[in-house]
VMD Tcl script that builds the backbone (N, CA, C; Angstrom):
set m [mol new atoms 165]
animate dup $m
set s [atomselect $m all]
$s set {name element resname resid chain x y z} {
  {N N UNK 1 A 85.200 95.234 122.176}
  {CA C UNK 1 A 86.294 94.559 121.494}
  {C C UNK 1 A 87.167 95.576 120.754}
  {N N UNK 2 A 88.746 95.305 120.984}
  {CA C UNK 2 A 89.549 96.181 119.866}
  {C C UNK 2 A 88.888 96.392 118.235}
  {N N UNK 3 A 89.499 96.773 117.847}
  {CA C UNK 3 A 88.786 96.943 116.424}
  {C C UNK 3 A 90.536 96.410 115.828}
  {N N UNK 4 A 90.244 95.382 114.591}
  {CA C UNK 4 A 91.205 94.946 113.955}
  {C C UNK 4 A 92.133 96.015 113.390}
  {N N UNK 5 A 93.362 95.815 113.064}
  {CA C UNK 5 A 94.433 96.123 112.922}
  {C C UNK 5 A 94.933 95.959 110.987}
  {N N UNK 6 A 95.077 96.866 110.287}
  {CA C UNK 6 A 95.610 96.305 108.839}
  {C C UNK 6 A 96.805 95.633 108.942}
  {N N UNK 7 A 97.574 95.146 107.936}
  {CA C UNK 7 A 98.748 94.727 108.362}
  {C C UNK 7 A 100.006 95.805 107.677}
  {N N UNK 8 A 98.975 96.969 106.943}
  {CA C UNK 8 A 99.708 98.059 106.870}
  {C C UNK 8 A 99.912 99.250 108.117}
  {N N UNK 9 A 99.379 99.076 109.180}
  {CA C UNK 9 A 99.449 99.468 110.366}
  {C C UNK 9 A 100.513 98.804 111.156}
  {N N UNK 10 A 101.099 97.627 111.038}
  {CA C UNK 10 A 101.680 96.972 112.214}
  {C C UNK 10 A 102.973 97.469 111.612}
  {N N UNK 11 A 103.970 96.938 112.772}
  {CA C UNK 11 A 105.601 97.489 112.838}
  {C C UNK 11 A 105.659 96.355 112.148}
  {N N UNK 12 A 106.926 96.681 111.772}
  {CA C UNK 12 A 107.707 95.769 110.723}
  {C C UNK 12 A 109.153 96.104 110.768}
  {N N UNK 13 A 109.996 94.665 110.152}
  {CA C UNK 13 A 111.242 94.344 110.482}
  {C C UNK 13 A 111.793 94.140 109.156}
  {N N UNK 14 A 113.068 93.921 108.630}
  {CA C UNK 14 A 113.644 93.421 107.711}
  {C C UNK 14 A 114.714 92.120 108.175}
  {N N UNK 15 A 114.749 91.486 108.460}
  {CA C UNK 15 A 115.016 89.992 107.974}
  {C C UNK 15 A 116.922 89.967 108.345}
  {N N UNK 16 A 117.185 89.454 109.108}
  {CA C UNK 16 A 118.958 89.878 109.022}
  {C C UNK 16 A 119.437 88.948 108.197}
  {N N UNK 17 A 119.070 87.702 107.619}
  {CA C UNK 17 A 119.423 86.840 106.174}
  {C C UNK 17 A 118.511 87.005 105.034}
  {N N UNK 18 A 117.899 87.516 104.787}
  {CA C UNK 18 A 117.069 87.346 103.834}
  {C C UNK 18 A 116.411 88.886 102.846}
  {N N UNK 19 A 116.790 89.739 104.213}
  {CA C UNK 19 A 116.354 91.380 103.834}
  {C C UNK 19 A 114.797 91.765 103.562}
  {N N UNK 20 A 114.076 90.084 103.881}
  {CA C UNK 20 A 112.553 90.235 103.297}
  {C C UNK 20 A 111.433 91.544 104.584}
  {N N UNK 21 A 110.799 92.296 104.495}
  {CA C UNK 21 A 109.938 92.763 105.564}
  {C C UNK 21 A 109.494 91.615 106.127}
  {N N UNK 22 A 108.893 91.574 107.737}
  {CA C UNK 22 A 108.159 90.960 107.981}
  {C C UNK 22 A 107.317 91.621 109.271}
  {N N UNK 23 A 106.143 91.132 109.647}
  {CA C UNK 23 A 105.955 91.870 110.537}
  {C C UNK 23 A 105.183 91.218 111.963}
  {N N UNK 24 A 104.817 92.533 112.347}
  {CA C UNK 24 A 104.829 92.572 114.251}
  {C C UNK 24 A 103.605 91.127 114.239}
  {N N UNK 25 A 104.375 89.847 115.004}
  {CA C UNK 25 A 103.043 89.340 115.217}
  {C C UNK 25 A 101.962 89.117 116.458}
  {N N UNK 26 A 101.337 88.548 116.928}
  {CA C UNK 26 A 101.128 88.763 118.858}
  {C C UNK 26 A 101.903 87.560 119.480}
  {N N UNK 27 A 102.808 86.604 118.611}
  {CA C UNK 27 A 103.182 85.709 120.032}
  {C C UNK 27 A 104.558 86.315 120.350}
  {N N UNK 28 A 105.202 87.367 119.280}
  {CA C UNK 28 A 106.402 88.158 119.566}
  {C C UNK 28 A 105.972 89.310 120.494}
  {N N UNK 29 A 104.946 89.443 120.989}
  {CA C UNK 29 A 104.709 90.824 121.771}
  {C C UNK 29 A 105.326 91.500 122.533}
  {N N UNK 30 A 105.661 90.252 123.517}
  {CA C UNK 30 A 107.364 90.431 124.440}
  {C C UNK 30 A 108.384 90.461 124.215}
  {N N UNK 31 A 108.891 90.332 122.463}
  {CA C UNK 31 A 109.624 89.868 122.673}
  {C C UNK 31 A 110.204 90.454 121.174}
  {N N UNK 32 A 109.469 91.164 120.608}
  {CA C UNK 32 A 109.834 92.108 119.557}
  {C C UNK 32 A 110.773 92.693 119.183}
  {N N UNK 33 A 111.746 93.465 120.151}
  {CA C UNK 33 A 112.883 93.822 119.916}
  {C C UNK 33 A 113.508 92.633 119.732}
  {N N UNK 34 A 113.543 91.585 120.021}
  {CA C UNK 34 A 114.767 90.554 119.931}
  {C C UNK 34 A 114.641 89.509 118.584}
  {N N UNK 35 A 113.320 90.032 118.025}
  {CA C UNK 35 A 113.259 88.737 116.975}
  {C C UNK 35 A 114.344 89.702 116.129}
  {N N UNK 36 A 115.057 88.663 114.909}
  {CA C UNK 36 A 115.682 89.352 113.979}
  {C C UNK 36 A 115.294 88.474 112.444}
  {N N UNK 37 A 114.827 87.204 112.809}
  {CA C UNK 37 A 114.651 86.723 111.405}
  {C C UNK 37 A 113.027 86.362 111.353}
  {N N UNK 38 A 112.833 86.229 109.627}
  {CA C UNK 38 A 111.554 85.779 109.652}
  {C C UNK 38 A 111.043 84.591 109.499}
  {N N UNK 39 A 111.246 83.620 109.794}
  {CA C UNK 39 A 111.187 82.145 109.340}
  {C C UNK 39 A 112.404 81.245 110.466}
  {N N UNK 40 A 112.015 80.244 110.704}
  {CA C UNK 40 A 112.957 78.877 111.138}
  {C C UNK 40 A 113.720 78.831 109.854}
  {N N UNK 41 A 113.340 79.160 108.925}
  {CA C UNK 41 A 114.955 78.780 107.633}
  {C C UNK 41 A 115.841 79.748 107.765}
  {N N UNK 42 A 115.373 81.191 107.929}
  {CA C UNK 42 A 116.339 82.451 108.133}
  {C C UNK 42 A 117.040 81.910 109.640}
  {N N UNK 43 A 116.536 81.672 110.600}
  {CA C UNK 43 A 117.089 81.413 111.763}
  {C C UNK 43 A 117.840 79.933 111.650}
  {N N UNK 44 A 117.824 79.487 110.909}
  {CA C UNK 44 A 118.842 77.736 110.469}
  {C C UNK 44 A 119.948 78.294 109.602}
  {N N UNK 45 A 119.805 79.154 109.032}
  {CA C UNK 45 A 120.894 80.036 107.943}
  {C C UNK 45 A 121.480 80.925 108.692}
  {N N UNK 46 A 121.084 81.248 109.512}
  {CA C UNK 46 A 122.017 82.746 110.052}
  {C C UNK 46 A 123.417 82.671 109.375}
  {N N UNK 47 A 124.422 81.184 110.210}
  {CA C UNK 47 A 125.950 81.311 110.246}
  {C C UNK 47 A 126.182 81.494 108.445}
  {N N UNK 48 A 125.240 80.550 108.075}
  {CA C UNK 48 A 125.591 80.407 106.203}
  {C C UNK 48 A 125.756 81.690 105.875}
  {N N UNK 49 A 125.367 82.435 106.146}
  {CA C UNK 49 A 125.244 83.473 104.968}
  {C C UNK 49 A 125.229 84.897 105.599}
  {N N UNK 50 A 125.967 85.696 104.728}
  {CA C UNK 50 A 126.631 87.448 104.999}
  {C C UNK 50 A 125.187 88.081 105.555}
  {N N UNK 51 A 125.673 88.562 106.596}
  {CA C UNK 51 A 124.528 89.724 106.910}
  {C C UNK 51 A 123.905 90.706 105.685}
  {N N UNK 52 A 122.564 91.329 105.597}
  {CA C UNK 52 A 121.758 92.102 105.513}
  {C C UNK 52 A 121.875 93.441 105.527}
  {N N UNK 53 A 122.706 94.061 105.398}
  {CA C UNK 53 A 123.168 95.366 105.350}
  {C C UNK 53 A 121.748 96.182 105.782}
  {N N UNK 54 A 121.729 97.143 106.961}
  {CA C UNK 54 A 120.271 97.891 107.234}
  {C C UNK 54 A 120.711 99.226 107.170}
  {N N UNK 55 A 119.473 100.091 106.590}
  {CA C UNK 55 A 119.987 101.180 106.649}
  {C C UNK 55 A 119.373 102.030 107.262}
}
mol reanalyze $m
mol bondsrecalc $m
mol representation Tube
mol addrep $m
């Protein structure tokens, strides 16, 4: 068996409404590059509200 993972080990994202971290989970595996928010509320808000400035 793999040996578990911290969740200070996994990739992580910042949030394009919200700026919160969030991170790598396994049902995004495929699909990782394309997530951008962390939550169904960040993704219901997108249009509301000014982008996230990344740096």
């Amino acid at each position: 068996m793999a040996k578990m993972r911290r969740k200070a080990d996994l990739d992580s994202k910042l949030c394009c409404v919200c700026g919160r971290p969030f991170f790598w989970r396994k049902k995004w595996a495929k699909v990782w590059h394309e997530v951008l928010y962390c939550s169904k509320k960040c993704r219901s808000q997108k249009s509301n509200s000014d982008p996230v400035r990344r740096s």
